[in-house]
C-alpha positions as CSV (number, residue, x, y, z in Angstrom):
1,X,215.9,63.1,143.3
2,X,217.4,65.7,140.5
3,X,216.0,69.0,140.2
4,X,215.7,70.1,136.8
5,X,214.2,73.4,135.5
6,X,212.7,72.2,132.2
7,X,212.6,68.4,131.7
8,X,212.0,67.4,127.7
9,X,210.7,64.1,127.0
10,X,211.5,62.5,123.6
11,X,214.6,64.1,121.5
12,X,212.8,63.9,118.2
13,X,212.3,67.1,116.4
14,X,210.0,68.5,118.7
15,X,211.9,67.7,121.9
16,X,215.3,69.0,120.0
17,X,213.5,72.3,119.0
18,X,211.9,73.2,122.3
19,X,214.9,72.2,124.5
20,X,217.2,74.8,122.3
21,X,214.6,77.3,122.3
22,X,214.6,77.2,126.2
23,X,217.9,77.2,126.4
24,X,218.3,80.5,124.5
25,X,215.1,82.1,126.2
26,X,217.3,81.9,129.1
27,X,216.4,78.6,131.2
28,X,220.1,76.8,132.0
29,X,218.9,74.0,133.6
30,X,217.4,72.1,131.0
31,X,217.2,68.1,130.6
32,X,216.5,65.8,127.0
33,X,215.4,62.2,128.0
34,X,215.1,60.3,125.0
35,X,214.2,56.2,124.3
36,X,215.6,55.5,121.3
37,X,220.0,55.4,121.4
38,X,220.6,58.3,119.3
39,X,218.4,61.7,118.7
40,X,216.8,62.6,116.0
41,X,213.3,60.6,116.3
42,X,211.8,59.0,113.5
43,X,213.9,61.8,111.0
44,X,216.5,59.3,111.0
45,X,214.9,56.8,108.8
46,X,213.1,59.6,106.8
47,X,216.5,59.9,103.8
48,X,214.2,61.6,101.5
49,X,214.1,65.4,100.7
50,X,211.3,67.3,101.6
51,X,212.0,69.3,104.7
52,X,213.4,71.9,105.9
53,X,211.9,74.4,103.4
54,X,209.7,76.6,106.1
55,X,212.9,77.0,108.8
56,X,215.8,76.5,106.9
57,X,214.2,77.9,103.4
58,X,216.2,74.9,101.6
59,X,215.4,71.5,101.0
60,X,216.9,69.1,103.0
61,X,216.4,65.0,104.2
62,X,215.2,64.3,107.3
63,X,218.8,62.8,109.0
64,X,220.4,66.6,107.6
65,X,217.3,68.2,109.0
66,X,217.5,67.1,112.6
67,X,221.3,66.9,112.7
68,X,221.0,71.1,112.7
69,X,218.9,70.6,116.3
70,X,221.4,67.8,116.9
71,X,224.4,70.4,116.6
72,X,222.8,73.3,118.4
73,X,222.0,71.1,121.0
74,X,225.5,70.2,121.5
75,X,226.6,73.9,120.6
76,X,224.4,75.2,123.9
77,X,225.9,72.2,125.9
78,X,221.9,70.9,126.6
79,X,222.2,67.6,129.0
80,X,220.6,64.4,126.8
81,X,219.8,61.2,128.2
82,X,219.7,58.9,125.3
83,X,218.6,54.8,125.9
84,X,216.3,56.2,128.8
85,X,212.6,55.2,129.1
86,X,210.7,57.5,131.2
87,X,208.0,55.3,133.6
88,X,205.4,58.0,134.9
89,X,205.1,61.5,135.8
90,X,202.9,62.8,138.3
91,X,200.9,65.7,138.6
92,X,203.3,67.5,140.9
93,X,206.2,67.0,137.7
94,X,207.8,64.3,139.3
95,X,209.8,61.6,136.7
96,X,210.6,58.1,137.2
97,X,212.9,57.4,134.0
98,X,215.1,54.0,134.0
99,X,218.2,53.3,131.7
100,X,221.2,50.8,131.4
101,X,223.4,53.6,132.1
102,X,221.8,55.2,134.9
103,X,219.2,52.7,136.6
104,X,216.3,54.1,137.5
105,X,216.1,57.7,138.3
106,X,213.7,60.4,139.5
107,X,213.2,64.0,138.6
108,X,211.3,66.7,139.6
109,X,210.7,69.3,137.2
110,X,209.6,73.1,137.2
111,X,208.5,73.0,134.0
112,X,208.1,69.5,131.6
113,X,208.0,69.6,127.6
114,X,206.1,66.8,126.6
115,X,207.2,65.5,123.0
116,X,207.1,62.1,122.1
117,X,205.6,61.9,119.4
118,X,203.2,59.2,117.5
119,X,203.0,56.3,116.5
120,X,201.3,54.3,113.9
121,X,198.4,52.1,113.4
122,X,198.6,48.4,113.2
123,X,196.7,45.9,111.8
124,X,195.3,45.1,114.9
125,X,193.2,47.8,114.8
126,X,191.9,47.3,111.3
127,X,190.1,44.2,112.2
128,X,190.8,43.1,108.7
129,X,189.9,38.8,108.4
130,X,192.6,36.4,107.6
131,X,195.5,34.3,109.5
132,X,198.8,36.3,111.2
133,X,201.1,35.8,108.1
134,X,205.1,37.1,108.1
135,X,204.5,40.1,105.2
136,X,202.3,42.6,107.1
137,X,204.0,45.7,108.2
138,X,203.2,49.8,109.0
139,X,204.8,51.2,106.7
140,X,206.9,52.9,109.3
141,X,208.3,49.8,109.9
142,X,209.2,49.4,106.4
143,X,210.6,52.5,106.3
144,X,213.2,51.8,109.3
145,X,214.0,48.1,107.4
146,X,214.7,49.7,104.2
147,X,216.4,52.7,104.9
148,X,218.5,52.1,108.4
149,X,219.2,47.8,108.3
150,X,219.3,47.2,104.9
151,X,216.5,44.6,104.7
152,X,213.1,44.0,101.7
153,X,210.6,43.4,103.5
154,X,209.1,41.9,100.2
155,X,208.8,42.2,96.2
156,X,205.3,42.7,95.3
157,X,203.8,45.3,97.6
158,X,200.0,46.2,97.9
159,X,199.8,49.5,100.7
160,X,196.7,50.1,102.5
161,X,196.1,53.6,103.5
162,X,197.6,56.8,102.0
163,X,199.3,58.4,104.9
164,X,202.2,60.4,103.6
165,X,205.2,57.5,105.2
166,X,202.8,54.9,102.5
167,X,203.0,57.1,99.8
168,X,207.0,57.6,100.3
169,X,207.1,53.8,100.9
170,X,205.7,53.6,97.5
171,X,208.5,55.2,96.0
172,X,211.1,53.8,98.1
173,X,210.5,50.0,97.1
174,X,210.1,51.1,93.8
175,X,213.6,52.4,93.8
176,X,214.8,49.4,95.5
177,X,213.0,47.0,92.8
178,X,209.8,46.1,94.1
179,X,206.4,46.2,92.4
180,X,203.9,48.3,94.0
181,X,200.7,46.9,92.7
182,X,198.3,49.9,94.3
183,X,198.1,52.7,96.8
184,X,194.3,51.5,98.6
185,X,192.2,54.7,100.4
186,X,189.3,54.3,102.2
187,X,188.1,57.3,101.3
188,X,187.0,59.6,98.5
189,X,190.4,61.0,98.8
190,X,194.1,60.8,99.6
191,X,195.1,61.3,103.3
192,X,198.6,62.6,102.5
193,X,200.2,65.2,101.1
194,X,199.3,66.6,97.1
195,X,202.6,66.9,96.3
196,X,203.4,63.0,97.7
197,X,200.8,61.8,95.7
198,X,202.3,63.6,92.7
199,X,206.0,62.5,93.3
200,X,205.5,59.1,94.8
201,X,202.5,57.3,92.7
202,X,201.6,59.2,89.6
203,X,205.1,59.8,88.5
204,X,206.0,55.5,88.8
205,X,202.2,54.9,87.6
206,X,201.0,53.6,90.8
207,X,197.1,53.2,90.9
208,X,195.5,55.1,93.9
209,X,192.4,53.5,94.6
210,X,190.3,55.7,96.6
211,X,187.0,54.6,98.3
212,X,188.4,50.9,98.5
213,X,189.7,48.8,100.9
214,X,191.7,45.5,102.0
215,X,188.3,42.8,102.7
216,X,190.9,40.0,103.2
217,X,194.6,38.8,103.6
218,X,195.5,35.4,102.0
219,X,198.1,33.0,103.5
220,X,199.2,31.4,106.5
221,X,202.8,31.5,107.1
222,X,203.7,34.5,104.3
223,X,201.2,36.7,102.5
224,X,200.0,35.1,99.2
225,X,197.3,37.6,98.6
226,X,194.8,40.2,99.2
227,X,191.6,41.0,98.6
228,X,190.5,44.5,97.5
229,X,187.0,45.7,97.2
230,X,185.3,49.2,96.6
231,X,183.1,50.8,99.6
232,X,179.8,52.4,99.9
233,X,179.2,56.2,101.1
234,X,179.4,54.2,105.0
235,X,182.2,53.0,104.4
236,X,181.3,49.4,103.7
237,X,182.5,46.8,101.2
238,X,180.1,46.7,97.8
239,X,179.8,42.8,97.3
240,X,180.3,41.8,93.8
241,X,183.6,45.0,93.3
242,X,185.9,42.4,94.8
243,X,189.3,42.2,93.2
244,X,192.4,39.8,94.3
245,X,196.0,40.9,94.3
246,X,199.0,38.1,94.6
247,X,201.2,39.8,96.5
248,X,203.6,38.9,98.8
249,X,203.6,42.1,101.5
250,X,200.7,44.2,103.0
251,X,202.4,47.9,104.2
252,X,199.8,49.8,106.1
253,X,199.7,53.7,106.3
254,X,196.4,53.8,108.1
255,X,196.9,56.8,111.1
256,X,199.0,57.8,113.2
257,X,198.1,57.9,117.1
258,X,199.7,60.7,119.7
259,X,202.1,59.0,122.1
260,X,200.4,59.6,125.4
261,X,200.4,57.3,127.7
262,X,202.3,59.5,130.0
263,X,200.3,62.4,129.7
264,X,197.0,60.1,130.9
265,X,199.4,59.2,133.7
266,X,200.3,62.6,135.0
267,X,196.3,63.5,134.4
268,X,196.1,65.2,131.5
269,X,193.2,65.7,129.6
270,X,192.7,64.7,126.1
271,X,191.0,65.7,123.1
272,X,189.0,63.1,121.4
273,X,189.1,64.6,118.0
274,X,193.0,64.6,118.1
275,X,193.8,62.3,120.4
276,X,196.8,64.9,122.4
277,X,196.2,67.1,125.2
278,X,194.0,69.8,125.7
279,X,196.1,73.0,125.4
280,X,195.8,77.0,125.8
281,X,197.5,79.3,124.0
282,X,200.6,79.1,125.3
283,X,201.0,75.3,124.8
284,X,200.3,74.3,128.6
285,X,198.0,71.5,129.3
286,X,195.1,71.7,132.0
287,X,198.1,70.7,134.3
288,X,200.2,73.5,135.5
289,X,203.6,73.2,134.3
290,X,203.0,70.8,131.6
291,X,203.3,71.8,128.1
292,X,202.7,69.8,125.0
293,X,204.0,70.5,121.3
294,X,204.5,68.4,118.0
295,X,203.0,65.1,117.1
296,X,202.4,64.2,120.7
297,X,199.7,67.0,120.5
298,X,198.7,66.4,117.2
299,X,199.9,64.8,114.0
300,X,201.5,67.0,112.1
301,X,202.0,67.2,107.7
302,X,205.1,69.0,108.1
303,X,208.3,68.9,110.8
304,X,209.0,72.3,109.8
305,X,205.6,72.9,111.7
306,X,206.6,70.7,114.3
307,X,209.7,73.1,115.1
308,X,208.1,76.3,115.2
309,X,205.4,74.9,117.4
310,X,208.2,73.5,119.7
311,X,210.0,76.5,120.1
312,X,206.9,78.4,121.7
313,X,206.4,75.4,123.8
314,X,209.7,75.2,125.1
315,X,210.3,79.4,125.6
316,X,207.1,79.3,127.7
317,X,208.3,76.3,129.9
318,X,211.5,78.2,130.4
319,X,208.8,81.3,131.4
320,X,207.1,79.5,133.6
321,X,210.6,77.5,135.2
322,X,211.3,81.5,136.0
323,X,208.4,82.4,137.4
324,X,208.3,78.8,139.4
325,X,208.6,80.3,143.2
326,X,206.3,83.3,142.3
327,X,202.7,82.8,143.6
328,X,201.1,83.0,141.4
329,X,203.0,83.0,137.8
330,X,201.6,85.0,135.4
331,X,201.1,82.2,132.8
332,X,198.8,80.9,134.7
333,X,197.0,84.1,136.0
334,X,194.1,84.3,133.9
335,X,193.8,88.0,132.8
336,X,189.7,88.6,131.5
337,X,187.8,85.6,130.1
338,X,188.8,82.3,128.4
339,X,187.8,82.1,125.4
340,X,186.4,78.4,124.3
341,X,188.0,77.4,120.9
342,X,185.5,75.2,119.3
343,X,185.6,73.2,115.8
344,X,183.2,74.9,113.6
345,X,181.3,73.1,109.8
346,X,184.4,71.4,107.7
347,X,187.0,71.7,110.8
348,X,188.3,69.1,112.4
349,X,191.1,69.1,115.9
350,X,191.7,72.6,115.8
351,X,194.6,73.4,118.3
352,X,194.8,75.3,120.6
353,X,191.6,74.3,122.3
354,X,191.4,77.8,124.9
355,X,193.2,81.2,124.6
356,X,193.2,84.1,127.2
357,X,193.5,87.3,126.0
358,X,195.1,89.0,128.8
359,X,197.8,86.6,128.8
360,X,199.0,87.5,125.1
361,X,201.9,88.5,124.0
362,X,202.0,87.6,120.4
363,X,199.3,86.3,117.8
364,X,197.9,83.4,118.0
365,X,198.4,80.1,115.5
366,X,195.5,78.1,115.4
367,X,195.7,74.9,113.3
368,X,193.4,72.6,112.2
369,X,192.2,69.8,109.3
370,X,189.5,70.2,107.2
371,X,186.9,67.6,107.4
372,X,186.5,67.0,103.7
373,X,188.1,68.3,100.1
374,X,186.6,71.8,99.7
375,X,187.5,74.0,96.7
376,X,187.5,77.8,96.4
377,X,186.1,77.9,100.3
378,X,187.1,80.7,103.3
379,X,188.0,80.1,106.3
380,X,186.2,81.9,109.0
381,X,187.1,82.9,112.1
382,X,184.1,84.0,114.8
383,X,184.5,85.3,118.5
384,X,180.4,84.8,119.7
385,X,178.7,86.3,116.4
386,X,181.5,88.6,115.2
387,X,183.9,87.6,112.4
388,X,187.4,88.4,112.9
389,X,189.1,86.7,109.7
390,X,188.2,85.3,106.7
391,X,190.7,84.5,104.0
392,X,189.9,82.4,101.2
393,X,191.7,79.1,99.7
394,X,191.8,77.6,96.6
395,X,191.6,74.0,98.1
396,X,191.4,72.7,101.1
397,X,192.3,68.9,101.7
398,X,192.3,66.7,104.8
399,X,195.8,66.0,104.2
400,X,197.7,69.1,104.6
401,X,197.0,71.3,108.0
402,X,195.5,74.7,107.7
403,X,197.5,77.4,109.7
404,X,195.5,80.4,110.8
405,X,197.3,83.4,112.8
406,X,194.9,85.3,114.8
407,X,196.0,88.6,115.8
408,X,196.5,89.6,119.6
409,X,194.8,92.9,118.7
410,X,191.3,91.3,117.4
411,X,191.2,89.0,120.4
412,X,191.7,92.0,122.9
413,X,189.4,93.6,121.5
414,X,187.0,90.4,122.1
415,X,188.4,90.1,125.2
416,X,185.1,89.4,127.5
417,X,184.3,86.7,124.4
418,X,182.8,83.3,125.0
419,X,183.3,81.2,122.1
420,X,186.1,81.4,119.2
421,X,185.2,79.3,116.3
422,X,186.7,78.3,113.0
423,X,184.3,77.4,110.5
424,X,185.2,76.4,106.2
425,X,182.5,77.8,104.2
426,X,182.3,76.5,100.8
């Protein structure tokens, strides 16, 4: 058994970002177990611009962007485990990891990050009709084929779902000589990012379809075909709108799914609306000692958000790794009421899900989508029936997160509160 201080699962940008920042809030026994054989997470495959411009305030591709965590890991002499699948953890922080280098291995932990990430949505859970045809990828996938092996996946591309890795994807075949026949949304609007639409479809004349959908793949042993049609308010196909595309690969950019399948394991609870772990405000999970940060707690539009998120995550694990033979730690020493956080009209997953006010010691970021498109609408924040913030957007889209900082003063001063809410009133 090896006794770490702070044990960080996944060395993708999250895991990178809060293992430094624990580092430097003083924690030196801190541990990176990462999967994959190199760091960097899915940054690697990501060679377009686009990042970077929140931390570093300059633009940079997602390889130059993680190799700064990749150096300052190094540069603070962090301890990475790379090629090594963790197995469980328990509720009493104990790791079972195994690797070809190491063999299997145990930990116990004062403190765990959790940060690994997301995944995407496959077919499988589209339900969509037709046989199993080679041609049929997430657009991940596509992505990695592309821009790390060298490999088409295929030359005339129809992608389903607008996620911001389709809308890239779009682009990138382009580049590489493929036609892009359409960009196909199931809803009345684009799940990704304004600016991706902008860059990656309108300026290579790319139809986006929005309120359509793939009815059918054609083909048996390679795609041949597939079969668009428009949808109704519920979602459903409108018979008769049907339109066929000859095409010879499907990419799907339908959602991305939080990686926690060892969070369920060491019993931590979930949120249903964003599918990653219920958290307070300092980032810890309903199990003491577990924290949570990046797209393992909820998909993120931007890394840079990712980081910053990290980096609270990983200076409180290194709090509570400090206060670890004390009693009872003050992170967990709940100081006046909890305060419920609770998605109000036009809100959807807002993060964290409880904040204490006694515990504070800064403001408070609450992040959230919006439920729908809204234009020239507030956003409203409420402890019980008073109304703490309100600042007023210009638009509002279900693609790009909405970042509200709530001030340690106002919520002291609601201290005995019941319920925060965050509401978007059009």
């Amino acid at each position: 058994m090896t006794e770490v201080d702070v044990l960080v699962i996944g060395g993708g940008p999250a895991g990178l970002a809060a293992a430094v920042a624990a580092r430097e809030a003083g924690c030196g026994n801190v541990l990176v177990l990462e999967r994959d054989d190199r760091l960097g997470g899915i940054l690697q495959q990501c060679i377009h611009t686009g990042f970077g411009l929140h931390v570093f305030k300059e633009e940079l591709t997602g390889p130059e962007y993680a190799q700064r965590f990749i150096d300052r890991v190094r540069a603070l002499r962090i301890p990475v485990q790379c090629g090594t699948m963790v197995m469980d953890i328990t509720r009493d922080r104990i790791v079972t990891a195994v690797s070809p280098a190491h063999g299997l291995q145990r930990f116990r932990a004062k403190a765990i990050v959790l940060a690994m990430g997301c995944r995407e949505r496959t077919r499988g859970a589209l339900m969509i009709p037709g046989w199993r045809p080679a041609g049929v990828y997430t657009a991940g996938t596509a992505q990695r084929f592309v821009n790390m092996e060298g490999w088409m996946p295929g030359r005339r591309v129809v992608i389903l779902g607008s996620g911001d890795i389709g809308l890239i994807m779009a682009r990138r075949m382009t580049f590489e000589g493929a036609q892009v026949l359409a960009c196909v949304e199931l809803m009345p609007y684009s799940s990704g990012l304004t600016r991706n639409v902008v860059q990656c479809l309108d300026d290579f004349n790319i139809p986006l379809m929005l309120s359509h959908t793939v009815t059918e793949i054609h083909g048996r042993e390679r795609v041949e075909g597939v079969t668009v049609a428009q949808v109704d308010a519920r979602r459903k196909p409108i018979p008769g709108t049907e339109k066929r595309f000859a095409c010879d690969t499907l990419l799907l950019s339908v959602g991305l799914i939080p990686e926690n399948e060892l969070s369920k394991a060491a019993g931590v609870e979930l949120a249903q609306a964003t599918s990653g772990p219920v958290v307070d405000e300092s980032l810890q999970t309903g199990v003491p000692g577990i924290f949570a940060c990046g797209n393992v707690l909820h998909v993120h539009d931007l890394v840079d958000f990712v980081t910053i998120e990290a980096e609270s995550a990983g200076r409180r694990a290194a709090e509570y790794a400090r206060t670890f033979n004390v009693q009872r730690s003050t992170l967990n020493a709940e100081v006046g009421a909890v305060l419920r956080v609770f998605d109000g009209a036009g809100v959807r997953g807002l993060v964290p899900q409880s904040i204490c006010a006694g515990r504070l010691k800064d403001d408070v970021p609450l992040m959230f989508r919006p439920a729908a498109v809204f234009r020239d609408a507030a956003v409203v924040v409420r402890i019980d029936d008073a109304e703490i913030s309100r600042r007023k957007h210009r638009i509002l889209t279900p693609g790009e997160m909405v970042r509200v900082l709530v001030s340690k003063d106002d919520l002291r001063r609601h201290a005995q509160g019941r319920e925060l809410t965050v509401e978007v009133e059009a």
